[in-house]
Wavefront OBJ file of the C-alpha trace (Angstrom):
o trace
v 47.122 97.813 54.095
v 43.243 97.818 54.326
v 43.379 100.196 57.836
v 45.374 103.111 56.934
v 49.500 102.540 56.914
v 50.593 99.967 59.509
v 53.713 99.771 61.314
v 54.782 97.437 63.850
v 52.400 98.620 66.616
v 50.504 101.763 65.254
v 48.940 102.638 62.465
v 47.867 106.243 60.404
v 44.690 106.983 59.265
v 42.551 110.051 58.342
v 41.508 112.119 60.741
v 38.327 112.063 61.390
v 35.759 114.423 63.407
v 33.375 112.131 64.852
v 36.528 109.894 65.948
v 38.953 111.872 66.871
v 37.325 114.913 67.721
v 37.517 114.280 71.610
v 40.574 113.032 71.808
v 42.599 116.361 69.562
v 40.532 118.447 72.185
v 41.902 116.612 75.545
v 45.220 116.580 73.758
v 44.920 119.901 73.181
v 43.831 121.249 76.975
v 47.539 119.851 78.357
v 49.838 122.091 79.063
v 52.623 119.362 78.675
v 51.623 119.197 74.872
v 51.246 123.122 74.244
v 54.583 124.273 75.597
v 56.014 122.034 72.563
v 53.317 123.253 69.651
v 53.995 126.554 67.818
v 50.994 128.681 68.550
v 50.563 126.625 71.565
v 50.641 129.442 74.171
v 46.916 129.091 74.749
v 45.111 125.690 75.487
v 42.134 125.001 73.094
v 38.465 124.403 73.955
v 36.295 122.394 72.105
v 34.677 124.804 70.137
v 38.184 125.749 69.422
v 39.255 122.517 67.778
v 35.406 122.220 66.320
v 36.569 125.462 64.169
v 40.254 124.006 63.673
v 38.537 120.569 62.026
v 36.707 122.963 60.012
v 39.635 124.355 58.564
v 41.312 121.452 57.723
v 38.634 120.011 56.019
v 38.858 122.653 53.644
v 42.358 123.093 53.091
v 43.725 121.008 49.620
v 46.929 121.588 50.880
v 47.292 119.481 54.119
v 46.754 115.800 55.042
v 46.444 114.612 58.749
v 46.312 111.637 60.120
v 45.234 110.225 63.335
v 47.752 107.753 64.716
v 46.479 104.580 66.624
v 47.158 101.961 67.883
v 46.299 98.478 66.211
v 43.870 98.247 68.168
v 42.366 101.413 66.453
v 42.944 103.756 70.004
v 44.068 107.229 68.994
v 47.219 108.278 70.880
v 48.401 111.249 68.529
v 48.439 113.078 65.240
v 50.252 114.031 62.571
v 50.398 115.942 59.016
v 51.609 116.967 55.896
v 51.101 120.677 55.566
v 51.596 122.785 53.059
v 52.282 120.588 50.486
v 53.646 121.767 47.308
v 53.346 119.311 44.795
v 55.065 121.303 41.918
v 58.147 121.734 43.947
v 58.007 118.412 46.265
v 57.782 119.481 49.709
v 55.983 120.109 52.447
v 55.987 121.031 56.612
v 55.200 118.345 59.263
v 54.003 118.038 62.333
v 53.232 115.922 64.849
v 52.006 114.991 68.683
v 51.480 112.149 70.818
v 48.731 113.025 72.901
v 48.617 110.385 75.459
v 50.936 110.630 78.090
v 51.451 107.256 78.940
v 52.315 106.329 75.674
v 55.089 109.202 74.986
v 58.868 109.292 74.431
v 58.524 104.803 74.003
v 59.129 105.562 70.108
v 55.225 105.997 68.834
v 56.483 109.310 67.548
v 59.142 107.661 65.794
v 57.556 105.052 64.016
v 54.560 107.419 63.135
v 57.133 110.130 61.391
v 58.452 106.714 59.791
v 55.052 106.437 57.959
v 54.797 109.689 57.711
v 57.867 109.747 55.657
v 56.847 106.753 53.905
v 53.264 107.943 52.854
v 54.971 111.804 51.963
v 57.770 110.111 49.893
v 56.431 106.786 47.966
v 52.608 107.680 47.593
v 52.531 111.464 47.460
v 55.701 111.563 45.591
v 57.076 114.558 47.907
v 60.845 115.121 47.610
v 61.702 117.204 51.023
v 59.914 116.832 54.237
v 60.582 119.979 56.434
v 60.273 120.099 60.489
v 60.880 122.709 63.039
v 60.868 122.463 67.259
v 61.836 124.366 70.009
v 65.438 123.585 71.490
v 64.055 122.065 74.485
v 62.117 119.494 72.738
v 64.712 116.709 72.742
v 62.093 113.888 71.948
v 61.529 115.478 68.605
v 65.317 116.199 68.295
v 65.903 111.961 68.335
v 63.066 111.289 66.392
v 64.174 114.002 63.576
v 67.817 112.180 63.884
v 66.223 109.287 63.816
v 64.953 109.414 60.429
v 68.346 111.184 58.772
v 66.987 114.621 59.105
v 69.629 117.185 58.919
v 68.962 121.065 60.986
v 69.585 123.618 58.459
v 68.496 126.566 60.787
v 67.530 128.054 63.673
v 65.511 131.025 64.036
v 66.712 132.802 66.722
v 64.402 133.798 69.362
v 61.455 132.914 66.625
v 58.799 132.454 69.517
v 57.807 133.249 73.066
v 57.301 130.254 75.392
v 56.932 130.013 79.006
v 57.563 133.387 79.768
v 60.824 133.963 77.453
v 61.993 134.150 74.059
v 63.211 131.099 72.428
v 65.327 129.564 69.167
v 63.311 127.301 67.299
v 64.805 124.895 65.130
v 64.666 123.711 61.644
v 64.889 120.902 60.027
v 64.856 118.984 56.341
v 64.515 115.470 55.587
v 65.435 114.371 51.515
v 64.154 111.190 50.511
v 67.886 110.286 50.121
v 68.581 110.793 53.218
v 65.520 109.036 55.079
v 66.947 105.545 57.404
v 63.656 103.528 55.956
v 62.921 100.650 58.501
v 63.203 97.295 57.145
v 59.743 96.726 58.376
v 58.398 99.569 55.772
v 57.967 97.562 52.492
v 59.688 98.906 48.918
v 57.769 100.296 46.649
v 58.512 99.298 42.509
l 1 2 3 4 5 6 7 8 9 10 11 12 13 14 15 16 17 18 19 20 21 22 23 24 25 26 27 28 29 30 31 32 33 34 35 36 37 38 39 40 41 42 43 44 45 46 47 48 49 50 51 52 53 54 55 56 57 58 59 60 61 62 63 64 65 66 67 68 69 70 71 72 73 74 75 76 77 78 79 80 81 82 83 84 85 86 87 88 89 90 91 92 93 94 95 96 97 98 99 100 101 102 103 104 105 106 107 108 109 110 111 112 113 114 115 116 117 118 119 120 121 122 123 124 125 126 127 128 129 130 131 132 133 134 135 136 137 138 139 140 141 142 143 144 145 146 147 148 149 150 151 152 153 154 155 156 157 158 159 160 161 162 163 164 165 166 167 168 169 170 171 172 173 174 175 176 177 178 179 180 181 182 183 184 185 186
C-alpha cells in the first residue's frame, strides 16, 4: 500500500507535525473529545501539543498514526504505545477528532489496521485498551474486534466532577475478527 495502510475508506499514516499539527490541536481544544481521553481533564493549547509532538518524536517506544481519509483529510489518531517487543504487547489508543465523522465506524476500521499493522508487521502478540464506562463507542469498537475486558479499575480517574471505573481491555491475535477486506499475510 504505497499511502500508509488502506482500508475501505480511511487510511493510517505517520503522524506528522507540519500535517497534522493543527488538526491534534483543534481536536484537542473539544471538550466532547477530552471527557473520553485519560489525562483529558484540561484542554490543550498549541504550544501544548507543540511540546506533546516533541515527545513523541523521541520516544522508541510508541508509533502514531494519523488516520485519513482517502482523500488524505485527517479525521483522527491513533497509536501503539508502549510497545514491548520482547514480551509482544503494547497499549492503544485512539480518537476521531472530527465530529461529523464520529460513531459511523472510522474508529472501527482504524483499530482494524491498527490491529493489523500491531499484529502482522510489528509482530506484537497482545494489544491492550482501557476507557471510561461511559464511552460506549469504544465499548463496540473493542467488541468489535474480539477484545475481551479483563478489568476495571475502580474509581481509577476523576471526570466531570466525580470519580469513575475505567475499563480494561486485551485483544490476542487469536482472538482478533480480521475483516475480509484486510489481506493475509504468508
Amino acid at each position: 500500500m504505497p499511502h500508509g495502510w488502506e482500508g475501505p475508506r480511511i487510511r493510517l499514516v505517520p503522524l506528522e507535525r507540519s500535517l497534522h499539527l493543527a488538526a491534534m490541536t483543534r481536536w484537542r481544544q473539544d471538550p466532547d473529545i477530552a471527557q473520553y481521553l485519560a489525562g483529558g481533564w484540561r484542554l490543550k493549547s498549541g504550544h501544548d501539543m507543540e511540546a506533546w509532538f516533541t515527545e513523541i518524536e523521541q520516544k522508541e517506544d510508541e508509533i502514531h498514526f494519523a488516520i485519513e481519509t482517502l482523500a488524505g483529510e485527517p479525521i483522527g489518531w491513533t497509536a501503539l504505545r508502549d510497545v514491548d517487543l520482547r514480551l509482544g504487547h503494547c497499549e492503544t489508543a485512539s480518537l476521531i477528532g472530527e465530529a461529523s465523522l464520529r460513531r459511523q465506524g472510522y474508529g472501527q476500521e482504524a483499530a482494524h489496521l491498527r490491529a493489523y499493522y500491531a499484529f502482522d508487521i510489528v509482530g506484537l502478540r497482545v494489544l491492550y485498551s482501557e476507557h471510561y464506562p461511559y464511552n460506549t463507542a469504544t465499548q463496540r469498537m473493542m467488541e468489535a474486534l474480539g477484545a475481551h475486558v479483563w478489568g476495571i479499575k475502580p474509581e481509577a480517574n476523576f471526570k466531570n466532577g466525580r470519580y469513575t471505573d475505567v475499563v480494561c481491555t486485551f485483544l490476542r491475535r487469536d482472538m482478533w475478527r480480521r475483516p475480509d477486506w484486510l489481506p493475509e499475510l504468508t
